[in-house]
C-alpha positions as a Markdown table, in Angstrom:
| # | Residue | x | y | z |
|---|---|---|---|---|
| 1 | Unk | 154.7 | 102.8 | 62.4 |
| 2 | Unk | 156.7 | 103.1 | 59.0 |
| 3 | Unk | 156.0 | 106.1 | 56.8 |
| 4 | Unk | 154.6 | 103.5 | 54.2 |
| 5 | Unk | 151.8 | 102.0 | 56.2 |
| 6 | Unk | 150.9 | 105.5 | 57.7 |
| 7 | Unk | 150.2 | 107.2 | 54.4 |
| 8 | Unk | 148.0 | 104.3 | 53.6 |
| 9 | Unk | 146.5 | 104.0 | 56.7 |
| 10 | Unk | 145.6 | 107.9 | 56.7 |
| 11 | Unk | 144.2 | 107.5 | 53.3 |
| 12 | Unk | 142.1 | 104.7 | 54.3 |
| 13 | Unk | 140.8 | 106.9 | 57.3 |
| 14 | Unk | 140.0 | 109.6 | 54.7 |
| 15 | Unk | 138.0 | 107.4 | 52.6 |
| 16 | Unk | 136.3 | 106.1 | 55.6 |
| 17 | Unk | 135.2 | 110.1 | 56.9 |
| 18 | Unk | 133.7 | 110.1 | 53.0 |
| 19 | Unk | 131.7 | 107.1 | 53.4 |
| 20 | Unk | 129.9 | 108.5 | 57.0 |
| 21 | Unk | 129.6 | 111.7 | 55.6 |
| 22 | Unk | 132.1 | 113.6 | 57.9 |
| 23 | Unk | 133.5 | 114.8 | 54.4 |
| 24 | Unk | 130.4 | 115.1 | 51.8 |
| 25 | Unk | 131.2 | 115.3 | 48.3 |
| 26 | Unk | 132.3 | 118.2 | 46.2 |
| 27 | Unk | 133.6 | 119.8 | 49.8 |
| 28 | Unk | 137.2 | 121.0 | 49.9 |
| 29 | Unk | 139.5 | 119.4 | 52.2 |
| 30 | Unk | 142.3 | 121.3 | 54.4 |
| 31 | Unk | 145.6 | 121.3 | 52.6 |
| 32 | Unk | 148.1 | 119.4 | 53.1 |
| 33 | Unk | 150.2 | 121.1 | 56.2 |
| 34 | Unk | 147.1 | 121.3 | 57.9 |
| 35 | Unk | 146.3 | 118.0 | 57.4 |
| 36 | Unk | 149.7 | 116.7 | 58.4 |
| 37 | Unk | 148.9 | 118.4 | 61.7 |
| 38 | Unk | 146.2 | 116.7 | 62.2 |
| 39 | Unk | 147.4 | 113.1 | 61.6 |
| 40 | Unk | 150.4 | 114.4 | 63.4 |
| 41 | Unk | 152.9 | 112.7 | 60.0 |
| 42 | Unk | 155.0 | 114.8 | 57.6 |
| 43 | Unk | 153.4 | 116.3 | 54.5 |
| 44 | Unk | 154.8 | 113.8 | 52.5 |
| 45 | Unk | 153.1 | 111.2 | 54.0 |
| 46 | Unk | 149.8 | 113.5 | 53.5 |
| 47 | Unk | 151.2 | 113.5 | 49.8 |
| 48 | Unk | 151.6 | 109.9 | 49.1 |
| 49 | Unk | 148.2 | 109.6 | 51.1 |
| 50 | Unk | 146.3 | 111.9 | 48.8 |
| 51 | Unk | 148.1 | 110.5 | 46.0 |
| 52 | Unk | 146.6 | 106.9 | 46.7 |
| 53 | Unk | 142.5 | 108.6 | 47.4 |
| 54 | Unk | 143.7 | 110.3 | 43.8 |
| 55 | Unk | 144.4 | 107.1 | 41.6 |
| 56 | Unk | 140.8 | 105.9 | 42.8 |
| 57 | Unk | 139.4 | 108.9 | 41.5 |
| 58 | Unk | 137.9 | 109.7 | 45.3 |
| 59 | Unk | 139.8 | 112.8 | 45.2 |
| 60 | Unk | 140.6 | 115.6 | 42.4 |
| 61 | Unk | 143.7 | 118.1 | 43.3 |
| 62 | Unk | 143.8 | 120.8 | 41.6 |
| 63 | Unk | 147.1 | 122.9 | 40.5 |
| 64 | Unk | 146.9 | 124.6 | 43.3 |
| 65 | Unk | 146.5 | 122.1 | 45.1 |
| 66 | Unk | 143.3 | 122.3 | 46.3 |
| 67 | Unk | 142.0 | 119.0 | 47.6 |
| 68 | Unk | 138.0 | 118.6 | 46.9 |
| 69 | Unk | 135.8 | 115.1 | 47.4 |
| 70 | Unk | 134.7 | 113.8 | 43.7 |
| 71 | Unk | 133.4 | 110.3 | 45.1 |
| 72 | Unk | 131.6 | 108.5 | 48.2 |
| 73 | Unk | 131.3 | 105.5 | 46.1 |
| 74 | Unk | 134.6 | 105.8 | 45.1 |
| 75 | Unk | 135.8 | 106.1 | 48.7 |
| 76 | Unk | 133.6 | 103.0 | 50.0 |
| 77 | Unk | 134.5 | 100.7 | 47.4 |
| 78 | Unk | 138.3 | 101.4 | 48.1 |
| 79 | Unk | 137.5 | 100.6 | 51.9 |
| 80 | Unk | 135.7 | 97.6 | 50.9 |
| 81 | Unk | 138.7 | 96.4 | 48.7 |
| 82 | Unk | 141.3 | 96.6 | 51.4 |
| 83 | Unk | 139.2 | 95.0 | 54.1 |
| 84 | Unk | 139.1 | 98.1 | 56.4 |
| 85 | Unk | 135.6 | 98.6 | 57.8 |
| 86 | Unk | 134.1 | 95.4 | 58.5 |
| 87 | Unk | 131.4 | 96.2 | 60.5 |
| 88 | Unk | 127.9 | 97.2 | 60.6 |
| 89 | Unk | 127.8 | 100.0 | 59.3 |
| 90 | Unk | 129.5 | 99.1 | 56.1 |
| 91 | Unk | 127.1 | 96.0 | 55.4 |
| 92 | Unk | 124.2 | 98.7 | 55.8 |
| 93 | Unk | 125.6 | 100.4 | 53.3 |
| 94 | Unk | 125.8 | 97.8 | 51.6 |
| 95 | Unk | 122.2 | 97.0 | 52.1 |
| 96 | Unk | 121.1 | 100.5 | 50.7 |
| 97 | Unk | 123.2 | 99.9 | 47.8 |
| 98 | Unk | 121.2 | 96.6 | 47.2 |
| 99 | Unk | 118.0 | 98.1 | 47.7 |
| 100 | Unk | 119.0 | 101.1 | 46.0 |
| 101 | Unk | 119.4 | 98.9 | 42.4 |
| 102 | Unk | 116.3 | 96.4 | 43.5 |
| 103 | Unk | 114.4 | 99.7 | 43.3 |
| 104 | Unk | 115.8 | 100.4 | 39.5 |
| 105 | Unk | 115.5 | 96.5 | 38.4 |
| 106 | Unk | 111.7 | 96.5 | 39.7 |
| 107 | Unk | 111.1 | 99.9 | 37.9 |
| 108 | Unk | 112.7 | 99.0 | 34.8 |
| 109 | Unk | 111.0 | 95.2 | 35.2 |
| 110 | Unk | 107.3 | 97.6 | 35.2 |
| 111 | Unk | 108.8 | 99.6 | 32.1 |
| 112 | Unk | 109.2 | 96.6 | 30.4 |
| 113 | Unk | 106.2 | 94.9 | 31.4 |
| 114 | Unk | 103.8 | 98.2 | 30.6 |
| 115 | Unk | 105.3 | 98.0 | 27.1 |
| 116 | Unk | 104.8 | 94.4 | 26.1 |
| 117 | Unk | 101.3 | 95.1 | 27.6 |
| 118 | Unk | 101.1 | 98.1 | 24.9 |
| 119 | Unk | 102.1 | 96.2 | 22.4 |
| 120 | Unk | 100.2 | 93.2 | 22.1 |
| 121 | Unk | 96.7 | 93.3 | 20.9 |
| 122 | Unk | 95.4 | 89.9 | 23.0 |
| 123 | Unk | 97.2 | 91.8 | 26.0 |
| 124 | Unk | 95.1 | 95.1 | 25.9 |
| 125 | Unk | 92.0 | 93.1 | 25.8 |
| 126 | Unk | 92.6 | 91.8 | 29.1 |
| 127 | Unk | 91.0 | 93.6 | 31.7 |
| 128 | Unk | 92.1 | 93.6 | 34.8 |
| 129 | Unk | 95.5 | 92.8 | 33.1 |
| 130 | Unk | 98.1 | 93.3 | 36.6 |
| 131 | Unk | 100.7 | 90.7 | 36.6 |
| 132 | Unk | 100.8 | 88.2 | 39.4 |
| 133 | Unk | 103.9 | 85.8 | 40.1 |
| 134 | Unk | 103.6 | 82.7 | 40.8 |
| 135 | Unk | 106.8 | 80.2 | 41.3 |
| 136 | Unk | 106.7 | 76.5 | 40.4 |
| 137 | Unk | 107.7 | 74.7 | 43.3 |
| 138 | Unk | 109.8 | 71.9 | 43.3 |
| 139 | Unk | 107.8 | 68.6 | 42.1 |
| 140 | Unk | 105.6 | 70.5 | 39.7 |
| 141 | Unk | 104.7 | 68.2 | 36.5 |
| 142 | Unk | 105.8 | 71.2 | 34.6 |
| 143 | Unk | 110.2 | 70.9 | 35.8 |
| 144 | Unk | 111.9 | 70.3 | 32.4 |
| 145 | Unk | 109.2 | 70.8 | 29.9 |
| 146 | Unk | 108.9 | 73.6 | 27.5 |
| 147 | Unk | 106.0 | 76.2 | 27.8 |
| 148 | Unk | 104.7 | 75.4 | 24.3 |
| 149 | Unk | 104.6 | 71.3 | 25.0 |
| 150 | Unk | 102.8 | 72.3 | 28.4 |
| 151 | Unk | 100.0 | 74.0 | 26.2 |
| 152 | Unk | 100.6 | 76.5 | 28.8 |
| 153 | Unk | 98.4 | 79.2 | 27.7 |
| 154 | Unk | 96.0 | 76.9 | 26.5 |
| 155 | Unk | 95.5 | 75.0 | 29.8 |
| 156 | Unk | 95.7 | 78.4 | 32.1 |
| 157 | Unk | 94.7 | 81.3 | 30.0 |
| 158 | Unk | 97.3 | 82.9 | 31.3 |
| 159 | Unk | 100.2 | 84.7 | 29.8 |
| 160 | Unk | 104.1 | 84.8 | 31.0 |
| 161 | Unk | 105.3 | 88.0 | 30.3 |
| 162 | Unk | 108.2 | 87.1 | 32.3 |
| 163 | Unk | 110.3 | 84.7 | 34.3 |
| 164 | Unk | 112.6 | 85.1 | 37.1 |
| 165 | Unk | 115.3 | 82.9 | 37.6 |
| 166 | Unk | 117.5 | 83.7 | 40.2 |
| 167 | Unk | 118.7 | 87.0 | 40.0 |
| 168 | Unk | 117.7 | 87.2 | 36.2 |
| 169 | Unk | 114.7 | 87.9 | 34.5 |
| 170 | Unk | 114.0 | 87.0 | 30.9 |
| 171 | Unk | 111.1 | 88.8 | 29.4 |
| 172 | Unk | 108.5 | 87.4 | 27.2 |
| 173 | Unk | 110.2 | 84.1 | 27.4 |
| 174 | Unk | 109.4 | 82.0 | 24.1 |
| 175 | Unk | 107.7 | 78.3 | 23.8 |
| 176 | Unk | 111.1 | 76.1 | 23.6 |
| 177 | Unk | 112.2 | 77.9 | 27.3 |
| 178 | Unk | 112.5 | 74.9 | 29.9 |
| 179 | Unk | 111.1 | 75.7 | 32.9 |
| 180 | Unk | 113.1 | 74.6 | 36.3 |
| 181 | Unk | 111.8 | 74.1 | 39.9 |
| 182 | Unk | 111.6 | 77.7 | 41.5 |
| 183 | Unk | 111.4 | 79.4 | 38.5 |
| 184 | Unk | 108.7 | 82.0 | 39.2 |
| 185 | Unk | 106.3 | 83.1 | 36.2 |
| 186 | Unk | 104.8 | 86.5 | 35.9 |
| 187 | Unk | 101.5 | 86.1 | 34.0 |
| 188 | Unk | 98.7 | 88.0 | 33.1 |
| 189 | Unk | 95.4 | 87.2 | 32.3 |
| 190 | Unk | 91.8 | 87.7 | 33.5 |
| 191 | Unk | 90.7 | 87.8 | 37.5 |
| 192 | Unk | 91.1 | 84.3 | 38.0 |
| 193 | Unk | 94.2 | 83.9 | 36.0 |
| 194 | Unk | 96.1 | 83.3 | 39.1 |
| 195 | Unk | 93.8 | 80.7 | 41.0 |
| 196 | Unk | 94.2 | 78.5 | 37.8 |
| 197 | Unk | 97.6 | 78.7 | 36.5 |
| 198 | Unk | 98.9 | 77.3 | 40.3 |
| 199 | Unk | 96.0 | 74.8 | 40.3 |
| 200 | Unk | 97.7 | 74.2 | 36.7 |
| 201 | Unk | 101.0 | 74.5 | 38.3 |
| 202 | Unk | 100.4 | 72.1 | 41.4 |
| 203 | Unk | 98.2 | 69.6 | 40.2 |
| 204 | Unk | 99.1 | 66.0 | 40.7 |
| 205 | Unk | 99.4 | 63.8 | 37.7 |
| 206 | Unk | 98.4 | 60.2 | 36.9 |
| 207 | Unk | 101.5 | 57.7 | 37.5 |
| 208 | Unk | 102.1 | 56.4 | 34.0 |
């Protein structure tokens, strides 16, 4: 093995101890003779390899040359990028991550949602007022008309206080907005607000 690939290989290994926790963050790291001991290379290759885990900011060294861990995320996204660790264990990580901001979208979503709520007068008087969702499925009357020429509120009672599309959510969404096939509506409204707004949503029209 050339002194090239070892140092990147080593730092790659480094970054990978990170991600599994071997190394947690803000813990130092043994210097660099000891290290070259360990991965059995010269302490320049340690150099170049702490060097690289450096310019991704999943390392600080300090003048002394003290080696301490800054960044986990740092380390896995740097493992990610060269295509090191495909396995399992990286696409659970990967998982967490995902369910880690799902968790912050829903909670900021409920932020959101509790402050329209506050705000509008027609929307304190509702009582129970807890959103439900409801999607439009794919032959729905309502694919590629507007909210305000459906009469939507008028026909349903109900009010969209949201509307996911994919992976984005547009709040309040106003009267000219279009509504696709598997769009899903969060409404509020009274206790039966749901039961009608799908009959609403689902009912069969007349063939012109």
């Amino acid at each position: 093995m050339q002194e090239v690939t070892g140092y990147k290989s080593i730092a790659l290994d480094i970054a990978e101890r990170i991600v599994s926790g071997e190394l947690p963050v803000q813990s130092k790291i043994s210097g660099r003779s000891l290290l070259a001991s360990q991965y059995h290379v010269s302490p320049e290759t340690i150099r170049k390899a702490i060097g690289l885990l450096k310019d991704e900011n999943i390392v600080s060294v300090s003048q002394g040359k003290e080696i301490v861990i800054v960044s986990d995320q740092n380390a896995y996204d740097y493992i990610t990028k060269n295509n090191y660790l495909k396995s399992v264990y990286s696409l659970k990580q990967e998982l967490q991550q995902l369910l880690v901001l799902k968790k912050g979208i829903d909670s900021k979503f409920e932020v959101l949602l509790t402050e329209i709520i506050d705000a509008s007068d027609r929307l304190k008087n509702l009582k129970p007022y807890h959103p439900v969702e409801i999607k439009v499925t794919d032959h729905s009357h309502v694919v590629g008309k507007t909210i305000a020429n459906l009469q939507f509120w008028q026909n349903t009672g109900a009010t969209i206080v949201a509307l996911r599309r994919g992976t984005q959510v547009s709040i309040s969404p106003g009267p000219h907005v279009i509504l696709r096939e598997n769009d899903v509506l969060v409404v509020v409204g009274d206790g039966q607000v749901q039961e009608r707004t799908e009959q609403f949503l689902n009912m069969i029209l007349p063939e012109e």
